[in-house]
mmCIF entry with sequence, helices, sheets and N, C-alpha, C, O atoms, coordinates in Angstrom:
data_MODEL
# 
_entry.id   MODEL 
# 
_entity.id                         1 
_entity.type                       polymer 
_entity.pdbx_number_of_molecules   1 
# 
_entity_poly.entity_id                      1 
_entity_poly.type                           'polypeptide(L)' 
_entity_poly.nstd_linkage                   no 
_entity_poly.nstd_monomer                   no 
_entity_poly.pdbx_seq_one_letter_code       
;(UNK)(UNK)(UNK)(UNK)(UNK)(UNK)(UNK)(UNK)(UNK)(UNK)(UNK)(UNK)(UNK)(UNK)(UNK)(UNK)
(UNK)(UNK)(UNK)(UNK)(UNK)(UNK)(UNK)(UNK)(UNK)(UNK)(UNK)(UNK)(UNK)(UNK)(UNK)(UNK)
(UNK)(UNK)(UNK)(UNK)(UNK)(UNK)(UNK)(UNK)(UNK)(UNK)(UNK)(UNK)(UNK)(UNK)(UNK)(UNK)
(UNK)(UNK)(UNK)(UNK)(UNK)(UNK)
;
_entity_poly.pdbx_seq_one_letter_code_can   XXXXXXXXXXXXXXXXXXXXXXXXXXXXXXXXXXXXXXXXXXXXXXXXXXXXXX 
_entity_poly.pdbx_strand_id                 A 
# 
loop_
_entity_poly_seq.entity_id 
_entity_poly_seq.num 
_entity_poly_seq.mon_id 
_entity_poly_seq.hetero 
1 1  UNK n 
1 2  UNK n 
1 3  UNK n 
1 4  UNK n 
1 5  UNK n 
1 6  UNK n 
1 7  UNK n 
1 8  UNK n 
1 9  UNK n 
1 10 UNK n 
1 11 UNK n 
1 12 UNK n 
1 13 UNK n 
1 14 UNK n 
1 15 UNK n 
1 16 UNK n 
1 17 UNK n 
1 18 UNK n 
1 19 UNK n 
1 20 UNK n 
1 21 UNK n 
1 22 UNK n 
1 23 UNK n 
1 24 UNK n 
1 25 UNK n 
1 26 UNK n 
1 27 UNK n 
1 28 UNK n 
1 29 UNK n 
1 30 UNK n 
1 31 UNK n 
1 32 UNK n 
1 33 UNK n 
1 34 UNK n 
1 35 UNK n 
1 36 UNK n 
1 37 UNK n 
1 38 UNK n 
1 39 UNK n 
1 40 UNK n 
1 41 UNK n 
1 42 UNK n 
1 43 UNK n 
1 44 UNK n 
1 45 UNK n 
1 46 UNK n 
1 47 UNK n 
1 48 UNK n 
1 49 UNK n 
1 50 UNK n 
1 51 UNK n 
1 52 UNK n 
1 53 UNK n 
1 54 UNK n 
# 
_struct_asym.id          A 
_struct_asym.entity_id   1 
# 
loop_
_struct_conf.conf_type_id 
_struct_conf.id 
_struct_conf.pdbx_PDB_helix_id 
_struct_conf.beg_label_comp_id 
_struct_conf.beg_label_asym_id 
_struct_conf.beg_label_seq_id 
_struct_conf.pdbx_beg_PDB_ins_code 
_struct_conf.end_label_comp_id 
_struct_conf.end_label_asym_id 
_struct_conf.end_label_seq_id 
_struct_conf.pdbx_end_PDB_ins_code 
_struct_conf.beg_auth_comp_id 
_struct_conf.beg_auth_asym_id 
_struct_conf.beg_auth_seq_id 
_struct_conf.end_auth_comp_id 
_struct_conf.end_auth_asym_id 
_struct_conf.end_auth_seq_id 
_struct_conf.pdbx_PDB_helix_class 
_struct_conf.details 
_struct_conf.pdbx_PDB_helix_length 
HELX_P HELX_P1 AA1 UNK A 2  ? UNK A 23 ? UNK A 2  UNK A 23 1 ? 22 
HELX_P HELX_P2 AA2 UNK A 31 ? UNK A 53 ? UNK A 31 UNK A 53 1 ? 23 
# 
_struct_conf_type.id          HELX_P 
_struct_conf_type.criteria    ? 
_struct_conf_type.reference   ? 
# 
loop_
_atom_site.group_PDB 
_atom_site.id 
_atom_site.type_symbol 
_atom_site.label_atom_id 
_atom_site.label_alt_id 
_atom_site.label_comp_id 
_atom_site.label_asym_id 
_atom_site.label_entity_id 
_atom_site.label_seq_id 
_atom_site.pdbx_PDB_ins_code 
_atom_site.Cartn_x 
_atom_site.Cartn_y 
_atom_site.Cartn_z 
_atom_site.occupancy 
_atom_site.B_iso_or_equiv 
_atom_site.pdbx_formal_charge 
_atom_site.auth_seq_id 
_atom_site.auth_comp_id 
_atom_site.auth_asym_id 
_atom_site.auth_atom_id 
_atom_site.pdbx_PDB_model_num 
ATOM 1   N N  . UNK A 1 1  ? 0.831  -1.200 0.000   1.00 0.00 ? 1  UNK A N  1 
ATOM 2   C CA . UNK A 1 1  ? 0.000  0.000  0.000   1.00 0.00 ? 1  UNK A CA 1 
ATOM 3   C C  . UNK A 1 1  ? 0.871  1.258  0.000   1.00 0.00 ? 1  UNK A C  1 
ATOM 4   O O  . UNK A 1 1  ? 0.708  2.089  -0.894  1.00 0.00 ? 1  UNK A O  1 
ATOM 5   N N  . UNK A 1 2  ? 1.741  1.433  0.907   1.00 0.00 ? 2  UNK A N  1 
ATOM 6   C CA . UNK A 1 2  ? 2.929  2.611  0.966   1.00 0.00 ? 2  UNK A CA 1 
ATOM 7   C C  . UNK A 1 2  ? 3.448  2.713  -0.305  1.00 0.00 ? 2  UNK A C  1 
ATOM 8   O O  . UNK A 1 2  ? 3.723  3.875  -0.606  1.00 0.00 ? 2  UNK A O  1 
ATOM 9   N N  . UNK A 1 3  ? 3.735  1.676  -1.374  1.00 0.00 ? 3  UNK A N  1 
ATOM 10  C CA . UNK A 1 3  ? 4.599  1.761  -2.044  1.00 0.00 ? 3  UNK A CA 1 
ATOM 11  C C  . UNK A 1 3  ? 3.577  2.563  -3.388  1.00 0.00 ? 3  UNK A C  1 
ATOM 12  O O  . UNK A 1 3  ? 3.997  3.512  -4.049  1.00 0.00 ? 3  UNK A O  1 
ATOM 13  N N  . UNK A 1 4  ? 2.549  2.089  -3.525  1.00 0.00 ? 4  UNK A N  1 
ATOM 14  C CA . UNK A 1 4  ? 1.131  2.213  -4.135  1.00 0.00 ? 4  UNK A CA 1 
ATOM 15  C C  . UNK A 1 4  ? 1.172  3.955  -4.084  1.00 0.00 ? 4  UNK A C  1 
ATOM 16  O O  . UNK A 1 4  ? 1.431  4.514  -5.150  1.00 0.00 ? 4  UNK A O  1 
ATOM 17  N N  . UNK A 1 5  ? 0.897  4.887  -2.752  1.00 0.00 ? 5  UNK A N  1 
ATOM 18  C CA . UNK A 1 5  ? 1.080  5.687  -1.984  1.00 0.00 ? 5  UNK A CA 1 
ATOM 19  C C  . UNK A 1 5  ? 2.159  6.538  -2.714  1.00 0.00 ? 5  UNK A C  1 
ATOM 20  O O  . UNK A 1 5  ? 1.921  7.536  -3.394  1.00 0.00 ? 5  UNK A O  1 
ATOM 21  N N  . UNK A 1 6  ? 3.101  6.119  -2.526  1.00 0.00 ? 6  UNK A N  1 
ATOM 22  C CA . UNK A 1 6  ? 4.647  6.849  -3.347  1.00 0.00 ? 6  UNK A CA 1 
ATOM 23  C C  . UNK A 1 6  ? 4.605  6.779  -4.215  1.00 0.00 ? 6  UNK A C  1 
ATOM 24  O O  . UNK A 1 6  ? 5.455  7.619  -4.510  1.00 0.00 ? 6  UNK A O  1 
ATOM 25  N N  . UNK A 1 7  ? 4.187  6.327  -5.314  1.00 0.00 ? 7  UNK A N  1 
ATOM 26  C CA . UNK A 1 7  ? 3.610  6.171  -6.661  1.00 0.00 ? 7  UNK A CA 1 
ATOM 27  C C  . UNK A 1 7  ? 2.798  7.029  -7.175  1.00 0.00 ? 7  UNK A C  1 
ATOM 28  O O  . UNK A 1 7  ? 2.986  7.708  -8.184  1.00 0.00 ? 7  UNK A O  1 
ATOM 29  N N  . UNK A 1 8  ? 1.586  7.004  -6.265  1.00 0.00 ? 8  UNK A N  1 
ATOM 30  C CA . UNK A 1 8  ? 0.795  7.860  -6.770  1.00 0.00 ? 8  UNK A CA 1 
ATOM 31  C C  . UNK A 1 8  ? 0.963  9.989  -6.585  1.00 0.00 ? 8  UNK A C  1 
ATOM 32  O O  . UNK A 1 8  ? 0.544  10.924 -7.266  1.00 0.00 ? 8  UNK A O  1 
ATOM 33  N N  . UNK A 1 9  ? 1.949  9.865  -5.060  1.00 0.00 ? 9  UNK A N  1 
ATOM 34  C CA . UNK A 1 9  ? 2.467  11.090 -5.192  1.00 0.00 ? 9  UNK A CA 1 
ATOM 35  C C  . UNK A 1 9  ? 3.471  11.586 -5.976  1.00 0.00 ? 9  UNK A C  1 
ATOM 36  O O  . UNK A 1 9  ? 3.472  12.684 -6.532  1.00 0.00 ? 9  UNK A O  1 
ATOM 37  N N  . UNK A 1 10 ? 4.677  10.407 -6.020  1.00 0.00 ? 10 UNK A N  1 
ATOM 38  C CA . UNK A 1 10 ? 5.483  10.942 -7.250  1.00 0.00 ? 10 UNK A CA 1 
ATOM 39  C C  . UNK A 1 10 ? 4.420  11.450 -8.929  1.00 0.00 ? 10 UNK A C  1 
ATOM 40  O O  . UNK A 1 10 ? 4.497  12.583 -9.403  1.00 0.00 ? 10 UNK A O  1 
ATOM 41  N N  . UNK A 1 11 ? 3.932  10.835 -9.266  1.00 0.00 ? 11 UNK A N  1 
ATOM 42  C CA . UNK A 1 11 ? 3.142  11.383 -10.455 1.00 0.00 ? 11 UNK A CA 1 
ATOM 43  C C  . UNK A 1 11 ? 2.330  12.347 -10.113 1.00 0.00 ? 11 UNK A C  1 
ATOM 44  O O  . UNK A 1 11 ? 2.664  13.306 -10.807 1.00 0.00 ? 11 UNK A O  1 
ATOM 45  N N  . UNK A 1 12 ? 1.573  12.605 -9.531  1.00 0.00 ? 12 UNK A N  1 
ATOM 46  C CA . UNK A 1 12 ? 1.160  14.223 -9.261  1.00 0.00 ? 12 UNK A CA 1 
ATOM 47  C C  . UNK A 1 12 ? 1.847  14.872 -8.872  1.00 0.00 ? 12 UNK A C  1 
ATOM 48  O O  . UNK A 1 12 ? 1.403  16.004 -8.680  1.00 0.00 ? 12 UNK A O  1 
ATOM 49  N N  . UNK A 1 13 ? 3.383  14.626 -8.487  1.00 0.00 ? 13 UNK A N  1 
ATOM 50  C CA . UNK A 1 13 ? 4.528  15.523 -8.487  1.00 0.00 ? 13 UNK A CA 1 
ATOM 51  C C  . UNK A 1 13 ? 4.956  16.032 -9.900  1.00 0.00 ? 13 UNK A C  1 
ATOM 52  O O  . UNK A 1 13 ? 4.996  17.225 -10.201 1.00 0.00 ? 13 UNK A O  1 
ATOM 53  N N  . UNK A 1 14 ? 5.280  14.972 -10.755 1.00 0.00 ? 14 UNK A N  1 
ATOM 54  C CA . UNK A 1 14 ? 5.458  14.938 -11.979 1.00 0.00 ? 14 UNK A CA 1 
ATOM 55  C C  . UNK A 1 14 ? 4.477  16.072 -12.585 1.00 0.00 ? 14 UNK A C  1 
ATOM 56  O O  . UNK A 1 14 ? 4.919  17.121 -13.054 1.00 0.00 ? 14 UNK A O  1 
ATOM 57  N N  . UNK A 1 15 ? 2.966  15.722 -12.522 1.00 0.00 ? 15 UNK A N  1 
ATOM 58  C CA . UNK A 1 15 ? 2.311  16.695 -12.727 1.00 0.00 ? 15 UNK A CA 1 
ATOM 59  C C  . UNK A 1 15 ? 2.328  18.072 -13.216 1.00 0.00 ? 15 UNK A C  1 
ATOM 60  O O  . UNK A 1 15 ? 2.326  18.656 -14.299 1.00 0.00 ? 15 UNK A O  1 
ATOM 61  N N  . UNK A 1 16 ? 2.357  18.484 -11.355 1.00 0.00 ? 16 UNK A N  1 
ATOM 62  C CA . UNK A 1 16 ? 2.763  19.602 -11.181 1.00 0.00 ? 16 UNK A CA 1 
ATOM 63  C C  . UNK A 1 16 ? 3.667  20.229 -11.845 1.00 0.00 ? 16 UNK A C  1 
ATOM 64  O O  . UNK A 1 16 ? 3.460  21.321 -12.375 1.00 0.00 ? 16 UNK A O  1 
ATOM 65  N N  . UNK A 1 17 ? 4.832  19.568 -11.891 1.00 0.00 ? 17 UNK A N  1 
ATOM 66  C CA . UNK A 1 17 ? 5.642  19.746 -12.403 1.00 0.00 ? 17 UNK A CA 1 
ATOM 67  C C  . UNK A 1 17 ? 5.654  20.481 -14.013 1.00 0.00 ? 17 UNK A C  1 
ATOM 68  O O  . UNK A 1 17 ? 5.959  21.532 -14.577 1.00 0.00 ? 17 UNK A O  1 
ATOM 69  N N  . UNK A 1 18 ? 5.102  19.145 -14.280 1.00 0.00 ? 18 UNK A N  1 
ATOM 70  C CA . UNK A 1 18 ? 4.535  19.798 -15.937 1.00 0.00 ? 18 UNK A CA 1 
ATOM 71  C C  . UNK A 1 18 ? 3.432  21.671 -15.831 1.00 0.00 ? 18 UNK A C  1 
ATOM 72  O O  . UNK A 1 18 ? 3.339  22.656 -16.564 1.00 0.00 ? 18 UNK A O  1 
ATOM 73  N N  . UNK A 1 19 ? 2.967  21.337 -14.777 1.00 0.00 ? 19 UNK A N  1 
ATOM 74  C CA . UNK A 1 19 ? 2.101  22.559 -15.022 1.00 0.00 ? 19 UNK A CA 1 
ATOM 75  C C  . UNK A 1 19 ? 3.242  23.654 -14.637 1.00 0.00 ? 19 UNK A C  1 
ATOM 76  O O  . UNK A 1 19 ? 3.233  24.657 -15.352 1.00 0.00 ? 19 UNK A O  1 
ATOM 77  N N  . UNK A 1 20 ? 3.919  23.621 -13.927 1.00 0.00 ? 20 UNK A N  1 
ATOM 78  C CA . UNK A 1 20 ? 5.231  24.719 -13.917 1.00 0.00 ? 20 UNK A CA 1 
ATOM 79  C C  . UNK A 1 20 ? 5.794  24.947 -15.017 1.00 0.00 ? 20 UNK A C  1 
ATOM 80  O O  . UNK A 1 20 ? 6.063  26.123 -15.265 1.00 0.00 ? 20 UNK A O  1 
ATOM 81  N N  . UNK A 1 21 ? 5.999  24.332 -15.598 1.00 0.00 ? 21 UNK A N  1 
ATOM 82  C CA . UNK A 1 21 ? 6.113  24.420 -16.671 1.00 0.00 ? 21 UNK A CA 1 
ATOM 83  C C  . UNK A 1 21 ? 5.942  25.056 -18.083 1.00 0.00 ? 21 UNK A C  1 
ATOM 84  O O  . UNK A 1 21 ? 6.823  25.524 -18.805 1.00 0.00 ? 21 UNK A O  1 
ATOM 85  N N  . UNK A 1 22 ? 4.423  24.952 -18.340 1.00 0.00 ? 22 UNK A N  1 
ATOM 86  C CA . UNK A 1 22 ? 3.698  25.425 -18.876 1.00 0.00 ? 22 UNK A CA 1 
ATOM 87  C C  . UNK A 1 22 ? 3.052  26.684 -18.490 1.00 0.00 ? 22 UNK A C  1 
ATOM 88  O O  . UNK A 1 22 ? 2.291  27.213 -19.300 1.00 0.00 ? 22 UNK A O  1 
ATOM 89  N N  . UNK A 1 23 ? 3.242  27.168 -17.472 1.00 0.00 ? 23 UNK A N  1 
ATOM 90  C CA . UNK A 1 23 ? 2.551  28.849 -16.795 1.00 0.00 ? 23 UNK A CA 1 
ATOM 91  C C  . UNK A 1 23 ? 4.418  29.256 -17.187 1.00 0.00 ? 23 UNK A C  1 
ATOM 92  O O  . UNK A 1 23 ? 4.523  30.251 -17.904 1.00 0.00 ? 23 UNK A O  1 
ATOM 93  N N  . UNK A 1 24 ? 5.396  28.773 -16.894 1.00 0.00 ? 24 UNK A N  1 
ATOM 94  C CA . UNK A 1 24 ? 6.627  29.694 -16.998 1.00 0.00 ? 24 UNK A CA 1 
ATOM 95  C C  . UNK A 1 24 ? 6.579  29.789 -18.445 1.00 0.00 ? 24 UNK A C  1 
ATOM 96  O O  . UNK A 1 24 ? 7.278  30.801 -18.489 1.00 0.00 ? 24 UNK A O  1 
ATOM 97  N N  . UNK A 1 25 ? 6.268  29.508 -19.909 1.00 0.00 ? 25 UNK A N  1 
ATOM 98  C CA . UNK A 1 25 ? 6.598  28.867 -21.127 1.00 0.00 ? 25 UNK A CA 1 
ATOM 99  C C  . UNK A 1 25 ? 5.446  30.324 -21.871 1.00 0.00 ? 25 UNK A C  1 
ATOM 100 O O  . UNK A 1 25 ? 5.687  30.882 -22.942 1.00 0.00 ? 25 UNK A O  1 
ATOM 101 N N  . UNK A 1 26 ? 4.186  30.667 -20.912 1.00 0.00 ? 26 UNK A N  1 
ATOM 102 C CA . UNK A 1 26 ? 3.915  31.320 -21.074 1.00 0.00 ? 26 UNK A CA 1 
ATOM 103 C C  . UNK A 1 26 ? 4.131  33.030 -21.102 1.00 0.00 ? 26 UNK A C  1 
ATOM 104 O O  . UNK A 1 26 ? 4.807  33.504 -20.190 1.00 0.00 ? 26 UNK A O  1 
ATOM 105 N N  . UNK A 1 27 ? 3.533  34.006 -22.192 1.00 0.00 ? 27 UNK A N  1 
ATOM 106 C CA . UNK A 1 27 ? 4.035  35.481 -22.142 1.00 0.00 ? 27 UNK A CA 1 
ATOM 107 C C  . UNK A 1 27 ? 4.351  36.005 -20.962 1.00 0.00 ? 27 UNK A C  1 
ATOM 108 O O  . UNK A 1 27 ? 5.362  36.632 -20.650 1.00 0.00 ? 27 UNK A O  1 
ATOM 109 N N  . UNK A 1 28 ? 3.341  35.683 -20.267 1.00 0.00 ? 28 UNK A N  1 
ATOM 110 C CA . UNK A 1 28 ? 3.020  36.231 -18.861 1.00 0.00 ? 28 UNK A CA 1 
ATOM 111 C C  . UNK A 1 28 ? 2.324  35.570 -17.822 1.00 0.00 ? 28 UNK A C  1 
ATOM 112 O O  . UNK A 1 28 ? 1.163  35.625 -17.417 1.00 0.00 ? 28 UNK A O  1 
ATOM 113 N N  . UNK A 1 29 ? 3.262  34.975 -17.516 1.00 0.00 ? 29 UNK A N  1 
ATOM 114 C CA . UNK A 1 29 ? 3.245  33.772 -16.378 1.00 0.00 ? 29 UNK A CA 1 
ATOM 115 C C  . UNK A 1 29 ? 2.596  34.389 -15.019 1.00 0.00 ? 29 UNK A C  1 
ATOM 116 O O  . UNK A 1 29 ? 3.198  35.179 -14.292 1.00 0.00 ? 29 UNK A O  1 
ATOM 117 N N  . UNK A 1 30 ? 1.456  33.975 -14.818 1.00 0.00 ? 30 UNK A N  1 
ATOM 118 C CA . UNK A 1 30 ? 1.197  33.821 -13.474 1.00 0.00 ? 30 UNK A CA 1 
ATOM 119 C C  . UNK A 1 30 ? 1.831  33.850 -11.754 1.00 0.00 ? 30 UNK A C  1 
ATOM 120 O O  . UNK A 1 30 ? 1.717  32.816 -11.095 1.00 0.00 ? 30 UNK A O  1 
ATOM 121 N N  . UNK A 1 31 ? 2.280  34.702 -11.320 1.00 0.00 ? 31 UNK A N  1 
ATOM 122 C CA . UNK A 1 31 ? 2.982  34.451 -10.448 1.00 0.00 ? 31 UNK A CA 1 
ATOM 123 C C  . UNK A 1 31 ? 2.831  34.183 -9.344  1.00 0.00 ? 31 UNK A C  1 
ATOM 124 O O  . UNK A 1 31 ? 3.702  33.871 -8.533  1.00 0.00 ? 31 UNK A O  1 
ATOM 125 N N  . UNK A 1 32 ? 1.084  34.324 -9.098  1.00 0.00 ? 32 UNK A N  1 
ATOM 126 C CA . UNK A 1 32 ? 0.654  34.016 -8.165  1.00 0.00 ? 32 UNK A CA 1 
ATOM 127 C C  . UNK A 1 32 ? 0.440  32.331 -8.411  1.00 0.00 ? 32 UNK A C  1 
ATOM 128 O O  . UNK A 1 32 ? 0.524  31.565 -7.451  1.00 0.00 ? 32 UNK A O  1 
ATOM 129 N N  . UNK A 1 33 ? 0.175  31.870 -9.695  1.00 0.00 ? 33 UNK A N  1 
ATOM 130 C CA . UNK A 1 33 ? -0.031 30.542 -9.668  1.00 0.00 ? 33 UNK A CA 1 
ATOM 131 C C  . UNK A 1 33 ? 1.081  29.807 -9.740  1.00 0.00 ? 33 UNK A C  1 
ATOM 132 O O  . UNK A 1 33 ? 1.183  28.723 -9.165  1.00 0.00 ? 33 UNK A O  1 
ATOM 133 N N  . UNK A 1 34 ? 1.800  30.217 -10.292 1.00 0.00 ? 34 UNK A N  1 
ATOM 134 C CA . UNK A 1 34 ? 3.265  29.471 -10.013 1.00 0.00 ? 34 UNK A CA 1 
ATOM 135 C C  . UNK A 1 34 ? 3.718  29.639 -8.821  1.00 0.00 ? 34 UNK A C  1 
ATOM 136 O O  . UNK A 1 34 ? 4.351  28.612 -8.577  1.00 0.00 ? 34 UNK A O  1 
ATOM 137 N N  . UNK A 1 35 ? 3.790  30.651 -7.524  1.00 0.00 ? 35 UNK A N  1 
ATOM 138 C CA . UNK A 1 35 ? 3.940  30.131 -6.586  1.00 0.00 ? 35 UNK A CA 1 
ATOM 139 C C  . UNK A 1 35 ? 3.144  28.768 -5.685  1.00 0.00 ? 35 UNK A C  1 
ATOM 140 O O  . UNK A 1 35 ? 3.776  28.022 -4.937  1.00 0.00 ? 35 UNK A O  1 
ATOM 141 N N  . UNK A 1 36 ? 1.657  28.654 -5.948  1.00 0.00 ? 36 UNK A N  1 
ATOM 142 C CA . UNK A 1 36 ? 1.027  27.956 -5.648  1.00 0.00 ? 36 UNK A CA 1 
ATOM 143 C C  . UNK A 1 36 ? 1.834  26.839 -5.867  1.00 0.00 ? 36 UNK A C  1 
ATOM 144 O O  . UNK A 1 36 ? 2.552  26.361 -4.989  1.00 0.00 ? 36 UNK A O  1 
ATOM 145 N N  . UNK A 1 37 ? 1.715  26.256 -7.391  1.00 0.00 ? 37 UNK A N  1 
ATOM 146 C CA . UNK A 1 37 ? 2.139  25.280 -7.962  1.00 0.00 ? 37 UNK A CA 1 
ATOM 147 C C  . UNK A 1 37 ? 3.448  24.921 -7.214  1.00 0.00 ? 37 UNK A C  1 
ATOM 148 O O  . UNK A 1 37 ? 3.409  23.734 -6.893  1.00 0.00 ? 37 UNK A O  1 
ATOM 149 N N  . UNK A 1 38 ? 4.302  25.375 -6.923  1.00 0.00 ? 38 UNK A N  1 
ATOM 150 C CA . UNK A 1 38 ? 5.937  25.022 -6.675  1.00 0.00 ? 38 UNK A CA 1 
ATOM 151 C C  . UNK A 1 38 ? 5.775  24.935 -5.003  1.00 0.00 ? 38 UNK A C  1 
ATOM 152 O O  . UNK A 1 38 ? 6.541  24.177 -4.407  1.00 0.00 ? 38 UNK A O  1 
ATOM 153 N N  . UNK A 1 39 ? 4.557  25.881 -4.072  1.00 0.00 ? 39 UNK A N  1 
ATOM 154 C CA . UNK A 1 39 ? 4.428  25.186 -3.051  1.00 0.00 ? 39 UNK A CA 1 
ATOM 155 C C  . UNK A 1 39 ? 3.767  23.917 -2.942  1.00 0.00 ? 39 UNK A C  1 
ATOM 156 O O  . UNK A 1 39 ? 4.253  23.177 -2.087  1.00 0.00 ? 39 UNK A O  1 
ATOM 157 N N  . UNK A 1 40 ? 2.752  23.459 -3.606  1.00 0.00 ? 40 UNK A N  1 
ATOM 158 C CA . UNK A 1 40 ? 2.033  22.158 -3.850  1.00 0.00 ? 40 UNK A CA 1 
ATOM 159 C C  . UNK A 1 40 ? 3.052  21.103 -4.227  1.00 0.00 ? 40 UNK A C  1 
ATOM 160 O O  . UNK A 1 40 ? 2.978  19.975 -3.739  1.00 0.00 ? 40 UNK A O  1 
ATOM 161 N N  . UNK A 1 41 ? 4.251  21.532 -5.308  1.00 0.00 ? 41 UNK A N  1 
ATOM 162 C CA . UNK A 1 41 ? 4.999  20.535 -5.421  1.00 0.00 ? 41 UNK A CA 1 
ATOM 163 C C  . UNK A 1 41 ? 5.837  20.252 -4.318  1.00 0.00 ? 41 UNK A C  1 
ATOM 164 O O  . UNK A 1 41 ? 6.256  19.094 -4.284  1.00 0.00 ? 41 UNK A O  1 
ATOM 165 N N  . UNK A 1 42 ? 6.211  21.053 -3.353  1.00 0.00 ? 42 UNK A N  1 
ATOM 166 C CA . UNK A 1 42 ? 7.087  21.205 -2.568  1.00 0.00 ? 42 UNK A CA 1 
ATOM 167 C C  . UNK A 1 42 ? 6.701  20.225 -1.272  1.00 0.00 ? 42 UNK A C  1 
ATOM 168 O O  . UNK A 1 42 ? 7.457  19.469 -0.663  1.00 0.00 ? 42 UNK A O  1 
ATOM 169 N N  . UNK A 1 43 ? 5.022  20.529 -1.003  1.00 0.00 ? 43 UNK A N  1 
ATOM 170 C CA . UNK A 1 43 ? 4.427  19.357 -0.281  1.00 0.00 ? 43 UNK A CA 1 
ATOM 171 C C  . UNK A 1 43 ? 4.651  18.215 -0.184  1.00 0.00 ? 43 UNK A C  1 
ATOM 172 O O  . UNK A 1 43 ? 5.067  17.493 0.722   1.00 0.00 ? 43 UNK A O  1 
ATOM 173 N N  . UNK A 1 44 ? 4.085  17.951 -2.069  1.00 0.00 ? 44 UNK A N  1 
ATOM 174 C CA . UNK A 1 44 ? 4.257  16.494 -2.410  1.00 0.00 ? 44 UNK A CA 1 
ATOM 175 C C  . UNK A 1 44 ? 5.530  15.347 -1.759  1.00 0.00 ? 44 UNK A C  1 
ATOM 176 O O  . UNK A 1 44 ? 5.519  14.246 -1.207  1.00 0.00 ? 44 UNK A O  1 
ATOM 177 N N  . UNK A 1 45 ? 6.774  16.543 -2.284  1.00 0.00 ? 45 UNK A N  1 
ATOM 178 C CA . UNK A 1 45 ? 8.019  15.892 -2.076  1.00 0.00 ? 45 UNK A CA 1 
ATOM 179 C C  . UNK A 1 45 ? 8.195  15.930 -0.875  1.00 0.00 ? 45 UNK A C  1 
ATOM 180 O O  . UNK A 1 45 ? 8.956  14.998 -0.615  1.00 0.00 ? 45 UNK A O  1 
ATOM 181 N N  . UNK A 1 46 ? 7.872  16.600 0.250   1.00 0.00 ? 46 UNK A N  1 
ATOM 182 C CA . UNK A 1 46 ? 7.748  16.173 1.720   1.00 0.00 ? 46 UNK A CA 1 
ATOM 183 C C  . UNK A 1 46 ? 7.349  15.176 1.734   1.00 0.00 ? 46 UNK A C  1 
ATOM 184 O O  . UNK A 1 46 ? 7.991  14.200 2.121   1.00 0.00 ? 46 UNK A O  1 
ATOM 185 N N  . UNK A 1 47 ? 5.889  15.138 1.213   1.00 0.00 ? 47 UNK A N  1 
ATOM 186 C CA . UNK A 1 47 ? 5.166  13.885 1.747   1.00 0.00 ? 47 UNK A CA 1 
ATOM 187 C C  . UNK A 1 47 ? 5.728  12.284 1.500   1.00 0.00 ? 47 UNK A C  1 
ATOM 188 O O  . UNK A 1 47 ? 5.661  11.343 2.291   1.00 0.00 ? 47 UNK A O  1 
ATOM 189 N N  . UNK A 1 48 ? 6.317  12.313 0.088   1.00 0.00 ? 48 UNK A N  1 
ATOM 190 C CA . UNK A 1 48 ? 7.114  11.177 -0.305  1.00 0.00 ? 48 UNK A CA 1 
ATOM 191 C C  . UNK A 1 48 ? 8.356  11.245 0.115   1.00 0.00 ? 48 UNK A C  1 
ATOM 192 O O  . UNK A 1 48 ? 9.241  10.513 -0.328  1.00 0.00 ? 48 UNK A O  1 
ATOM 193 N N  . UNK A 1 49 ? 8.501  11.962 0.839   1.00 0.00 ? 49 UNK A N  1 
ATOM 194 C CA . UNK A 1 49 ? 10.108 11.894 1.509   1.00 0.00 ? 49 UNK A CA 1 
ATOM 195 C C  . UNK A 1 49 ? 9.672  11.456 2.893   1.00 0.00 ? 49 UNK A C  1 
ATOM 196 O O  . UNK A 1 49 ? 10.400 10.631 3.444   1.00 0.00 ? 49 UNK A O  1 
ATOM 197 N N  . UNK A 1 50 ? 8.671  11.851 3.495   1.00 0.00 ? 50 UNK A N  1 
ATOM 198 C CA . UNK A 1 50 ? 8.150  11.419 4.790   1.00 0.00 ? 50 UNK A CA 1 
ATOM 199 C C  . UNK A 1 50 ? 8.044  10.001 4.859   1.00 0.00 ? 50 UNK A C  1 
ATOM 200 O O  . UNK A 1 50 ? 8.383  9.322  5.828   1.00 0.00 ? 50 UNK A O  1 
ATOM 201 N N  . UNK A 1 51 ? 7.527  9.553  3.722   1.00 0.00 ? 51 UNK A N  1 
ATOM 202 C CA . UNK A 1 51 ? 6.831  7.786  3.691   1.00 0.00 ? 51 UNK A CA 1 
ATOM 203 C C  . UNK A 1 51 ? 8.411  7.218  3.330   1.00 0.00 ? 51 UNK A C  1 
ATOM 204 O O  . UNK A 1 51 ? 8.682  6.252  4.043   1.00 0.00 ? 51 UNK A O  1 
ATOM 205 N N  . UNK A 1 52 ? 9.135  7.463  2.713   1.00 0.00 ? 52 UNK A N  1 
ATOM 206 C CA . UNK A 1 52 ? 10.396 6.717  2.057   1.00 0.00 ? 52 UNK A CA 1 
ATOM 207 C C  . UNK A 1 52 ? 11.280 6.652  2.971   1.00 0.00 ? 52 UNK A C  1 
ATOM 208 O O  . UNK A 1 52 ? 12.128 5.774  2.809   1.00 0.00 ? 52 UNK A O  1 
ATOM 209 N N  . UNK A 1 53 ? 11.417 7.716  4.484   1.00 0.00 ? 53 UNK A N  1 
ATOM 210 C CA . UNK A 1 53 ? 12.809 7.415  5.245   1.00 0.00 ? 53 UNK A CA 1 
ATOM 211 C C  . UNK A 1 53 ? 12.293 6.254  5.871   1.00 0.00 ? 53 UNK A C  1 
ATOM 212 O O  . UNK A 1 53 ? 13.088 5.320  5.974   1.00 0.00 ? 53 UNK A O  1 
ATOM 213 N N  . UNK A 1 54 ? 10.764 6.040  6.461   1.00 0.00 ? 54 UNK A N  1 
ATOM 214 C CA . UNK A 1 54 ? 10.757 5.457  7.750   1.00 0.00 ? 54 UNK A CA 1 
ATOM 215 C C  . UNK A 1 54 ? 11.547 3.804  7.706   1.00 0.00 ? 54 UNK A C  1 
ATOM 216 O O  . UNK A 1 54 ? 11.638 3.135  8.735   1.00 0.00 ? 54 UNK A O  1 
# 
């Protein structure tokens, strides 16, 4: 199940990722949403860093 878990957050990391992406790629990037985005990703990778030391 954990591993299931880390799986499914790495790819909505990935995600995100992509959507950073695509708001920076743009004229005029969002900066309020790109901070969002890069804190949401920033979560993620807590969270899968949380499940992976124990």
């Amino acid at each position: 199940m954990e591993k299931a878990h880390v799986e499914a957050l790495a790819s909505k990391h990935a995600a995100v990722q992509a959507q950073i992406d695509r708001e920076e790629q743009r004229p005029n990037p969002d900066d309020i949403l790109l901070h969002k985005l890069k804190k949401e990703k920033l979560r993620l990778k807590d969270e899968m860093l949380g499940l992976t030391v124990h």
